[in-house]
ROMIVEX-6762 format. One line per 5 residues: their letters; for each residue x, y, z of N, C-alpha, C, O, CB. Coordinates in steps of 0.02 Angstrom, whole numbers. Glycine has a CB too. Layout:
BEGIN
a = X Y Z X Y Z X Y Z X Y Z X Y Z  ...
***
This chain:
BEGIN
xxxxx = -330 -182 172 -391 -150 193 -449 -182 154 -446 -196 94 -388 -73 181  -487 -189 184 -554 -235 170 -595 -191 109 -615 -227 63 -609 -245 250  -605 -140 104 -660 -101 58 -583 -37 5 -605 9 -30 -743 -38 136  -501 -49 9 -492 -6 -15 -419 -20 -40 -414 -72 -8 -510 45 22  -361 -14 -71 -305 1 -89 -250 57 -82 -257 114 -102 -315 -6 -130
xxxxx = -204 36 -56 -140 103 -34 -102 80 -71 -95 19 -76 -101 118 44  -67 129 -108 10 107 -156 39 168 -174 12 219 -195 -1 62 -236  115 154 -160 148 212 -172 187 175 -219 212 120 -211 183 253 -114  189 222 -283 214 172 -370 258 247 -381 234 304 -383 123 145 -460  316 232 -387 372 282 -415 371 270 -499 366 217 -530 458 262 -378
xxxxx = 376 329 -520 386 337 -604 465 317 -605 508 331 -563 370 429 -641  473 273 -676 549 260 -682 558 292 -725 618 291 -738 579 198 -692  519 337 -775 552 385 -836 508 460 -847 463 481 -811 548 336 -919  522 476 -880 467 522 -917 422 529 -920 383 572 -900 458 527 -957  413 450 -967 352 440 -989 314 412 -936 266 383 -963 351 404 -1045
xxxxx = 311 408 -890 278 376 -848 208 393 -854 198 446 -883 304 385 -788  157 361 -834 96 392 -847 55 362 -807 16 322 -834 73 390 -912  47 374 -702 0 345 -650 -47 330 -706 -40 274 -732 -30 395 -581  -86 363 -726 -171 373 -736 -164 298 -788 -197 248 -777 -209 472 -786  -122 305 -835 -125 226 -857 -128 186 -838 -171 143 -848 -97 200 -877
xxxxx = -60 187 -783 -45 124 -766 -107 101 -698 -118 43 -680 42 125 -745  -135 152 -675 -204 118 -615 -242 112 -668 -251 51 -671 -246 172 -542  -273 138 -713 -308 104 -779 -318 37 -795 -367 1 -798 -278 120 -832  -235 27 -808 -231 -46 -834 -238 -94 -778 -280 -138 -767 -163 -62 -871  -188 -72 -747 -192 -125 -658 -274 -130 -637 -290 -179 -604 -141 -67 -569
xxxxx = -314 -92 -650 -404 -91 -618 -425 -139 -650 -454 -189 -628 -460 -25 -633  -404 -117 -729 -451 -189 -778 -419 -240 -767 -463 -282 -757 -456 -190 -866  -360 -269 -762 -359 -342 -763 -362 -372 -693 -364 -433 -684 -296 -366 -797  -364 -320 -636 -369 -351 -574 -466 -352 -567 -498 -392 -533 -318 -299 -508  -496 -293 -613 -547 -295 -630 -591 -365 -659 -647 -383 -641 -539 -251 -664
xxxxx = -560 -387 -693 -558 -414 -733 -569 -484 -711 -621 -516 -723 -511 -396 -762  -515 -508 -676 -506 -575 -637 -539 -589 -598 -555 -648 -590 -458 -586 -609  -560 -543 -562 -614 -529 -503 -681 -552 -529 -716 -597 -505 -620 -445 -480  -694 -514 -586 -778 -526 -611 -778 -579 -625 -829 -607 -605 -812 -490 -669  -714 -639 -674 -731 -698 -686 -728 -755 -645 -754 -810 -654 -705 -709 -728
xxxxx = -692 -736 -596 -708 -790 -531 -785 -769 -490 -830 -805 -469 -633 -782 -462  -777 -705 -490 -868 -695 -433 -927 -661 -454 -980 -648 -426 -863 -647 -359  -900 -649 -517 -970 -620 -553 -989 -541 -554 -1026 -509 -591 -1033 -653 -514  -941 -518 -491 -961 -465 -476 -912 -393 -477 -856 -418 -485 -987 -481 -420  -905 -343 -475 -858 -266 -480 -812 -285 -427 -837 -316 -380 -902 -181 -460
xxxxx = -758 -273 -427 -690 -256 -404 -688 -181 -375 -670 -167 -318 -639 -263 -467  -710 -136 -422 -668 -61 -412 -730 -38 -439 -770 -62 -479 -585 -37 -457  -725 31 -395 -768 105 -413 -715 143 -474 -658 121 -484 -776 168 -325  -736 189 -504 -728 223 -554 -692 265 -525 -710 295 -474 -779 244 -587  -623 275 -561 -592 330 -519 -544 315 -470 -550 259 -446 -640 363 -486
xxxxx = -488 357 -445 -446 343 -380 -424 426 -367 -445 472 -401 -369 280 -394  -385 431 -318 -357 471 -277 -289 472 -260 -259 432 -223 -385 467 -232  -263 534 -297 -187 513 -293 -151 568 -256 -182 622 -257 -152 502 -369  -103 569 -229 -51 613 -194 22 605 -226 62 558 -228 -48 594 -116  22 658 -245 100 658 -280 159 677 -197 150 726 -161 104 749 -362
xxxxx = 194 645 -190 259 648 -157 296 707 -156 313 709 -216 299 603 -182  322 762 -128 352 793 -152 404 793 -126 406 745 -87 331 834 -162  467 833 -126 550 805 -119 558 831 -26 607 812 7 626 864 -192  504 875 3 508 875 54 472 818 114 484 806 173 496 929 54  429 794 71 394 726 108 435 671 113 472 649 69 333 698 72
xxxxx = 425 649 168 480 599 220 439 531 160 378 530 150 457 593 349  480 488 133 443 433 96 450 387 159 397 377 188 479 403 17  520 349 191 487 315 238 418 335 295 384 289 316 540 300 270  408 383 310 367 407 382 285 381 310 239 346 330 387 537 427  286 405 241 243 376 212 229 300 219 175 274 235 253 393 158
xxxxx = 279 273 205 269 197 185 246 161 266 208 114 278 356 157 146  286 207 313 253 166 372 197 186 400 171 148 440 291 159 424  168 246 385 91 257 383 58 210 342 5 196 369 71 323 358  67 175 278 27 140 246 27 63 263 -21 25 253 39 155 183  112 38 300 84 -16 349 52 -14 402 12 -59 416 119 -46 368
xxxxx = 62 24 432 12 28 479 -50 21 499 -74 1 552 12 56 488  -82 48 431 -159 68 421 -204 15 448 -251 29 486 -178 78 342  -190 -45 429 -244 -91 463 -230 -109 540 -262 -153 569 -248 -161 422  -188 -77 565 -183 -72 640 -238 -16 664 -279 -17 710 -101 -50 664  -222 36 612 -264 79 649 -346 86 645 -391 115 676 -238 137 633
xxxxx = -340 48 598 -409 17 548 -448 -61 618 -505 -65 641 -358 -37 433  -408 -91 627 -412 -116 694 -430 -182 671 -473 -220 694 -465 -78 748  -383 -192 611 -412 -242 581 -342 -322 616 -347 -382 606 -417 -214 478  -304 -296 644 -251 -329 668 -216 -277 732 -230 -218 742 -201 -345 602  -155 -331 778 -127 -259 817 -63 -276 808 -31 -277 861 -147 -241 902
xxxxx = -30 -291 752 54 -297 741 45 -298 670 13 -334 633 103 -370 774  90 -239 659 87 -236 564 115 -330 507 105 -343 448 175 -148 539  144 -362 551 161 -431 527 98 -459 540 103 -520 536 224 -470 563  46 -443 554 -18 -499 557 -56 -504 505 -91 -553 490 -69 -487 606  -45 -437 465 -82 -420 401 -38 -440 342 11 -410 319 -100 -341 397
xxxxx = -68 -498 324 -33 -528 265 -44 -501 188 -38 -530 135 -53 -598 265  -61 -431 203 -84 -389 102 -47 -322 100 -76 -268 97 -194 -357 82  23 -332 101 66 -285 96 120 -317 111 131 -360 153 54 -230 131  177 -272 43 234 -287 38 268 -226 -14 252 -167 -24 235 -362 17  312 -262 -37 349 -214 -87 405 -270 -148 436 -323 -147 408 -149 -26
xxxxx = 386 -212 -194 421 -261 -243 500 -232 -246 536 -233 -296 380 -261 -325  518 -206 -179 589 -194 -185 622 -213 -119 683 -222 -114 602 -121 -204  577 -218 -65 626 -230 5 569 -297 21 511 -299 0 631 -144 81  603 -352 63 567 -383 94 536 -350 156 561 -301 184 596 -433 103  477 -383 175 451 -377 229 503 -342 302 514 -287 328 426 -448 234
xxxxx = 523 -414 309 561 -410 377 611 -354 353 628 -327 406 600 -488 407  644 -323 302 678 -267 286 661 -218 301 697 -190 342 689 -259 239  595 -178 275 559 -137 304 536 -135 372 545 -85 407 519 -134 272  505 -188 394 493 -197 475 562 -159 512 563 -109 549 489 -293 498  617 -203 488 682 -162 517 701 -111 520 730 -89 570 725 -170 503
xxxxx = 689 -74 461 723 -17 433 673 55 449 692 114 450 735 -33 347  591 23 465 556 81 484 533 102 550 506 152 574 509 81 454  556 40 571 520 18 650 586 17 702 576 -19 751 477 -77 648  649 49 701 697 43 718 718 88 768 777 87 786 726 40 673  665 139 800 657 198 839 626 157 908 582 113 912 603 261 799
xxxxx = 658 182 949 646 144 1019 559 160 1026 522 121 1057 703 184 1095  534 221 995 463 201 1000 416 196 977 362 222 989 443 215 1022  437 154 933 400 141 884 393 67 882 433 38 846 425 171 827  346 29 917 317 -33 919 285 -72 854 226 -55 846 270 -25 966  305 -115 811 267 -129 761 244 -203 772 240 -250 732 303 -115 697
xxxx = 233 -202 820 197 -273 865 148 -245 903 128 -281 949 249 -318 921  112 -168 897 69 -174 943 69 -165 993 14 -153 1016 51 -207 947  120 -165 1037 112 -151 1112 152 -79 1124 210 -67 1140 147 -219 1161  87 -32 1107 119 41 1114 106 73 1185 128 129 1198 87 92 1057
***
């Protein structure tokens, strides 16, 4: 998405701590940003939704590929090359979410 960021980040312990870890992830993506263009990356602040054990996580994750379809920024979730996962490939997920006779992830709904 052109003006924004979606990420769904699972805690692996305890200690886990979102508010850090988008903290740290802002400044150095912050960071890299200003020294190549001079200019802000990120607004102050984010917006978070905690998961809870009755929320469907796939029906999530394929709402968040989706988004720039619906955003109209592409019309097949494989056209949008700024999303992935650091646990399934692409074409894994494509498979694994898009696997309902109607559910088109090429667009032609």
């Amino acid at each position: 998405m052109p003006d924004h960021v979606h990420l769904l980040v699972e805690g692996t312990s305890a200690a886990s701590d979102l508010r850090r870890t988008v903290v740290s992830w802002k400044q150095k993506t912050g960071y890299e940003h200003r020294s190549k263009t001079g200019s802000a990356l990120w607004q102050g602040g984010f917006y978070d939704h905690i998961l809870r054990e009755e929320e469907d996580r796939p029906e999530v994750v394929k709402y968040l590929i989706e988004n720039p379809i619906r955003a109209g920024l592409v019309s097949a979730v494989n056209e949008y090359p700024f999303w992935g996962s650091g646990i399934c490939s692409r074409a894994e997920l494509i498979e694994t979410l898009f696997d309902q006779p109607d559910i088109h992830p090429e667009g032609n709904r």
